[in-house]
FIZAVO-357539 format. One record per atom (N, C-alpha, C): residue number from 1; atom name; x, y, z. Coordinates in Angstrom, 3 decimals. Atoms other than C-alpha are relative to their C-alpha. Example, Ala and Ser with C-alpha at 12.3 -4.5 7.8 and 13.67 -1.06 7.14 Angstrom:
REM FIZAVO-357539
@pos->1 | site->N | u->0.890 | v->-1.190 | w->0.000
@pos->1 | site->CA | u->12.300 | v->-4.500 | w->7.800
@pos->1 | site->C | u->0.900 | v->1.200 | w->0.000
@pos->2 | site->N | u->-0.820 | v->-1.190 | w->-0.060
@pos->2 | site->CA | u->13.670 | v->-1.060 | w->7.140
@pos->2 | site->C | u->-0.770 | v->1.090 | w->0.730
***
This chain:
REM FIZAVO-357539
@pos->1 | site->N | u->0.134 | v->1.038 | w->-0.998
@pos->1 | site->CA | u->14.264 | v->-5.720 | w->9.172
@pos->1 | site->C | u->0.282 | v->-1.347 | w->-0.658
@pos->2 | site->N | u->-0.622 | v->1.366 | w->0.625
@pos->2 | site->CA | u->15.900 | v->-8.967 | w->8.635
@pos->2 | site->C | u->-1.564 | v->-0.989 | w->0.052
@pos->3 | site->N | u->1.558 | v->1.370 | w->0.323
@pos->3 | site->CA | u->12.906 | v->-11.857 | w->7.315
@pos->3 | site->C | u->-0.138 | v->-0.828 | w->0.232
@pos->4 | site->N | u->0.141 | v->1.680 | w->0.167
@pos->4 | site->CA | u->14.157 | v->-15.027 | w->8.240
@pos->4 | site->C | u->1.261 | v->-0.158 | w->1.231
@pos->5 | site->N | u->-0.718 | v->0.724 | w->-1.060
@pos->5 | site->CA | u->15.898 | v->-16.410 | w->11.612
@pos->5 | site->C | u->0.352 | v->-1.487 | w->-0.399
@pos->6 | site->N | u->-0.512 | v->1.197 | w->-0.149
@pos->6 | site->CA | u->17.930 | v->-19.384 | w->11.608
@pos->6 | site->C | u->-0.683 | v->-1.099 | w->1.150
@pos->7 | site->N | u->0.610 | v->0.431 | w->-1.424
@pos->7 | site->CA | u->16.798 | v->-20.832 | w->14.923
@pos->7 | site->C | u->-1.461 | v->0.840 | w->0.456
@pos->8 | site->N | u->0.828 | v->-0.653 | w->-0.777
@pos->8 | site->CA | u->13.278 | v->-20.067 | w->16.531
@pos->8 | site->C | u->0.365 | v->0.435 | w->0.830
@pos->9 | site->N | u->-0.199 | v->-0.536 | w->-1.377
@pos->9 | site->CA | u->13.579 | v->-18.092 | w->19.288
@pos->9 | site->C | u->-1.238 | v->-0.240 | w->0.951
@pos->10 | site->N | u->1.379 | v->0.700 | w->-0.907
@pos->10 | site->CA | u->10.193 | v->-19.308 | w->20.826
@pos->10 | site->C | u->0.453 | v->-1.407 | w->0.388
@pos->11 | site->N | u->-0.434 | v->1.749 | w->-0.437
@pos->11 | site->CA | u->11.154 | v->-23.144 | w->20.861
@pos->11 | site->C | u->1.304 | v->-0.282 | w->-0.178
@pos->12 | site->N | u->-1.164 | v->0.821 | w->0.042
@pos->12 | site->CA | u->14.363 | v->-23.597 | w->19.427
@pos->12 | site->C | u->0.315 | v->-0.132 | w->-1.171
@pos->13 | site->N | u->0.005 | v->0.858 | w->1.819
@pos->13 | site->CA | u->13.557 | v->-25.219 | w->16.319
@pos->13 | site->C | u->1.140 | v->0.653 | w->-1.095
@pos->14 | site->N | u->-0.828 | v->-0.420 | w->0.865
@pos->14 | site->CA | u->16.363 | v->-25.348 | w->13.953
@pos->14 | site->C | u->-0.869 | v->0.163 | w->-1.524
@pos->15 | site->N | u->0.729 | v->-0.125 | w->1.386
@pos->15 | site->CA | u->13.888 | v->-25.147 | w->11.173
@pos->15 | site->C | u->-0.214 | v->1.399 | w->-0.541
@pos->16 | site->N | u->0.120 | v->-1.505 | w->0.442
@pos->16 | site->CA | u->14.056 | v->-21.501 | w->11.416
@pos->16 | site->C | u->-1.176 | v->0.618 | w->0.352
@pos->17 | site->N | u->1.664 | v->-0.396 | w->-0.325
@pos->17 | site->CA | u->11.360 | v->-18.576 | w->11.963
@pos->17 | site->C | u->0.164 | v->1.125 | w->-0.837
@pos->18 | site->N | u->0.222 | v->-1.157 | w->1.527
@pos->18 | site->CA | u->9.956 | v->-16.115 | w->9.260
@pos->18 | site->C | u->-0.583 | v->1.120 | w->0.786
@pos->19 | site->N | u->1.029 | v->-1.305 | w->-0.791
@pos->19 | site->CA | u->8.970 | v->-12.660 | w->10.568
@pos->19 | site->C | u->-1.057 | v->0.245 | w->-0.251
@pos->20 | site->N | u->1.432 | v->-0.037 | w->0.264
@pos->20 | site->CA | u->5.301 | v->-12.308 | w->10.412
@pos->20 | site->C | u->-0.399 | v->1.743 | w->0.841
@pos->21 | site->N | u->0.792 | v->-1.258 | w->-0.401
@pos->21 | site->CA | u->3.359 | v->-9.115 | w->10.120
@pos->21 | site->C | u->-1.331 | v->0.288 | w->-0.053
@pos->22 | site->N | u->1.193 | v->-0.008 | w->0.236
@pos->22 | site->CA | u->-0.077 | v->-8.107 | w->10.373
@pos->22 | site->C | u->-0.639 | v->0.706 | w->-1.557
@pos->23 | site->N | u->0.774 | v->-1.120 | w->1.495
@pos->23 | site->CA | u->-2.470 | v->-6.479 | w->7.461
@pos->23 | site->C | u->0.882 | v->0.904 | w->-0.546
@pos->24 | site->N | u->-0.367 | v->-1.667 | w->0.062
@pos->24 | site->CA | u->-0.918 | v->-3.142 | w->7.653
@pos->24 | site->C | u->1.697 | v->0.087 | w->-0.081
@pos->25 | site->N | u->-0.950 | v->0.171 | w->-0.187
@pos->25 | site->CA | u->2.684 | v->-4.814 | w->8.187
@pos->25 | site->C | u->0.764 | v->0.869 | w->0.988
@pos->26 | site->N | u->-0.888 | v->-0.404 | w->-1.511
@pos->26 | site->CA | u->3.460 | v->-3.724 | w->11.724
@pos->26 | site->C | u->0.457 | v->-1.755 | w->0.231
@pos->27 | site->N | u->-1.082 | v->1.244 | w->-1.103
@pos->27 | site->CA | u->6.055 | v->-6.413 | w->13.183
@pos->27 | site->C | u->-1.153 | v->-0.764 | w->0.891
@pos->28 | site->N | u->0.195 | v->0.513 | w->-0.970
@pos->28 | site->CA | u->4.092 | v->-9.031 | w->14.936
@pos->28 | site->C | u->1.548 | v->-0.990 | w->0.841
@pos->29 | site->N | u->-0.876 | v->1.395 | w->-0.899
@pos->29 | site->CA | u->6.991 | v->-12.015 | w->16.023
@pos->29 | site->C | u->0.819 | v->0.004 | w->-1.099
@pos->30 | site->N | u->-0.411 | v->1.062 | w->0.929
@pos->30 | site->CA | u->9.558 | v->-14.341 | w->14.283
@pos->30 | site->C | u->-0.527 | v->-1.113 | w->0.536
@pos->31 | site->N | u->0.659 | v->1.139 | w->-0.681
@pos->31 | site->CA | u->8.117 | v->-17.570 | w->14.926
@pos->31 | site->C | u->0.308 | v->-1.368 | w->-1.376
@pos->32 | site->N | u->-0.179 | v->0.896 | w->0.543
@pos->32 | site->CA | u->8.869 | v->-21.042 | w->13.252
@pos->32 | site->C | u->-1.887 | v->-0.548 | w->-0.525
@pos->33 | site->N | u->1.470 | v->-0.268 | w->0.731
@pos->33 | site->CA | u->5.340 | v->-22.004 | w->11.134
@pos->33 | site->C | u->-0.575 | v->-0.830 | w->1.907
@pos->34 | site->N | u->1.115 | v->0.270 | w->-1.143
@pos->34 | site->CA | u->3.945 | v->-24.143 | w->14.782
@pos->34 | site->C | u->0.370 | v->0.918 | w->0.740
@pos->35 | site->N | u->0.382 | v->-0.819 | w->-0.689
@pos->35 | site->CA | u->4.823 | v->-21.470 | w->16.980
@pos->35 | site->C | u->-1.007 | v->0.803 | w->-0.389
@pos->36 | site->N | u->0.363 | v->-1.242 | w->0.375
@pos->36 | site->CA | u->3.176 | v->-18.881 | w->14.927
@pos->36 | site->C | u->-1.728 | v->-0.191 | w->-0.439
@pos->37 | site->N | u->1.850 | v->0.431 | w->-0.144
@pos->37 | site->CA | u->-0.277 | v->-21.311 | w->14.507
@pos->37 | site->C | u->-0.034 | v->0.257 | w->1.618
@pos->38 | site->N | u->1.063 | v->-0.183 | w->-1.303
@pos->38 | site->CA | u->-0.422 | v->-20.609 | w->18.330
@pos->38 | site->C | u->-0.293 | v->1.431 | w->0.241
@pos->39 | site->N | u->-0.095 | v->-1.655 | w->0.159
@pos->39 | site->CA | u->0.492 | v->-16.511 | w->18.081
@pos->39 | site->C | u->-1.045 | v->0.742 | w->-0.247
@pos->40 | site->N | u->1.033 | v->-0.197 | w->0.670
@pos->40 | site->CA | u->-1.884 | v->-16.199 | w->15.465
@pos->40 | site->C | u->-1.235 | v->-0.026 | w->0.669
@pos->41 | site->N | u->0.663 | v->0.474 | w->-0.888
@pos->41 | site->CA | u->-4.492 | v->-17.735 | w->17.810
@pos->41 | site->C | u->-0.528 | v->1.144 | w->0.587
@pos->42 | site->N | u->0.590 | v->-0.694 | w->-0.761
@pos->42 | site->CA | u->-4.470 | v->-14.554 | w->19.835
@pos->42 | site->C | u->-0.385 | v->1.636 | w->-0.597
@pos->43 | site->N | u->0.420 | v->-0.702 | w->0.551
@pos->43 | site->CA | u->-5.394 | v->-12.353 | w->17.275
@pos->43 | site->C | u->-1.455 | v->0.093 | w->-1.315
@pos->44 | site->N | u->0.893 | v->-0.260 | w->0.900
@pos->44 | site->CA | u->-8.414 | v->-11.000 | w->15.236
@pos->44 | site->C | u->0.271 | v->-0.480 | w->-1.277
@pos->45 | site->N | u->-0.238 | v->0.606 | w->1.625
@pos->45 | site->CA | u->-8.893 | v->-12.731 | w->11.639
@pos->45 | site->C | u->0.736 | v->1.515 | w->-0.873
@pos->46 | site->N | u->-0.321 | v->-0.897 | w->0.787
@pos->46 | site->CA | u->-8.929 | v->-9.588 | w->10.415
@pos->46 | site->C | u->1.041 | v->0.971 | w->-0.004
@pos->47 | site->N | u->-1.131 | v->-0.363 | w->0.066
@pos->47 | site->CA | u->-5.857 | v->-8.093 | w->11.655
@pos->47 | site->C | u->0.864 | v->-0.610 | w->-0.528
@pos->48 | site->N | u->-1.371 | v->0.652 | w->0.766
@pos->48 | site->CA | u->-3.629 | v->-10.275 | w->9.669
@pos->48 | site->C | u->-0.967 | v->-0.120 | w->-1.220
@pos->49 | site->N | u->1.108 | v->-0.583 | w->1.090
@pos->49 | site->CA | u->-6.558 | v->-9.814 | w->6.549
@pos->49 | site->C | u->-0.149 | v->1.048 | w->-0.122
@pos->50 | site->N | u->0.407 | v->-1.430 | w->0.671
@pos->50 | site->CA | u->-7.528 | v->-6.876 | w->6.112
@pos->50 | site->C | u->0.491 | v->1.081 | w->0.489
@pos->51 | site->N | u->-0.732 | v->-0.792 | w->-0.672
@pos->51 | site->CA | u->-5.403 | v->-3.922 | w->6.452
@pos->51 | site->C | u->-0.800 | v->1.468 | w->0.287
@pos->52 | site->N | u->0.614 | v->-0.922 | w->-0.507
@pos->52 | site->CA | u->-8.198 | v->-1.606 | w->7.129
@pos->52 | site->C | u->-0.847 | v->-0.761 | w->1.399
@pos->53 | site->N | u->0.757 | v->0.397 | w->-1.145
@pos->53 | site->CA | u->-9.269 | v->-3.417 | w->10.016
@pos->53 | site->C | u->-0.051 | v->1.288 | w->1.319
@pos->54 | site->N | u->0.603 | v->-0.802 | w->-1.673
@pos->54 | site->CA | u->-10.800 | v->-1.610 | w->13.063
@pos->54 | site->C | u->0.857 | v->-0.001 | w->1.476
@pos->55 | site->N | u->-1.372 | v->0.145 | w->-1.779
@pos->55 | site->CA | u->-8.220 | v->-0.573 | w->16.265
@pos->55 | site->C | u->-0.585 | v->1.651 | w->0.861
@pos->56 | site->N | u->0.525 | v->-0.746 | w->-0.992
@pos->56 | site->CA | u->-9.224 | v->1.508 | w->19.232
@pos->56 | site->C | u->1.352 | v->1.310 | w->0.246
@pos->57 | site->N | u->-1.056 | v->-1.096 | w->-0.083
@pos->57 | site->CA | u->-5.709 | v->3.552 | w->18.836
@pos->57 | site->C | u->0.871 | v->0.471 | w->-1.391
@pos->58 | site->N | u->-0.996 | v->-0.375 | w->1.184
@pos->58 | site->CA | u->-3.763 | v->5.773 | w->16.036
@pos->58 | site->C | u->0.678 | v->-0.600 | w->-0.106
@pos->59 | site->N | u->-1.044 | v->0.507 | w->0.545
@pos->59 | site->CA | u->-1.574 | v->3.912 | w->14.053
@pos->59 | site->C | u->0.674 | v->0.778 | w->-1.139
@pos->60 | site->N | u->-0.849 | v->-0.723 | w->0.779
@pos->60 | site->CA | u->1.423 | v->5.941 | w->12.669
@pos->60 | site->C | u->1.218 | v->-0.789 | w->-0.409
@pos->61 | site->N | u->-0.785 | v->0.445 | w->0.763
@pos->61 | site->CA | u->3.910 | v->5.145 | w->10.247
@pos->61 | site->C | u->1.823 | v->0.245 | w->1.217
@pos->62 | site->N | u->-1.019 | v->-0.672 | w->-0.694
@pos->62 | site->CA | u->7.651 | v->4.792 | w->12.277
@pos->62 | site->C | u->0.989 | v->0.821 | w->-0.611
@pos->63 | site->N | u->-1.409 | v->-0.903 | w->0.650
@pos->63 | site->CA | u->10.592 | v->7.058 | w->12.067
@pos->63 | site->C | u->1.060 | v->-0.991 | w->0.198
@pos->64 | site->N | u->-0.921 | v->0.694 | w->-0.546
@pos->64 | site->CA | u->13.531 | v->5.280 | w->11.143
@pos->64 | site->C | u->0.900 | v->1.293 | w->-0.192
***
């Protein structure tokens, strides 16, 4: 998976957006760093900390 966008795709911003993943490095977004302080926002501390955090469903590794 490519790491680094040229352009946000949330706002625009030519400043670029970095792919951000949680703990466990499942894919959350690309997001430029202020989109991704609001993203962040709607998630648990500890899902982007600690990659044994607590989830109500199996999480399996994908097939590529």
């Amino acid at each position: 998976m490519k790491q680094y966008l040229d352009v946000c795709p949330r706002c625009d911003s030519v400043e670029g957006a970095d792919a951000h993943f949680d703990a466990r490095g499942i894919f959350i977004a690309y997001a430029c760093d202020s989109c991704w302080q609001e993203i962040r926002k709607r998630y648990r501390p500890e899902v982007l900390e600690d990659s044994d955090y607590e989830c109500d469903e199996q999480i399996e590794p994908e097939d590529y």
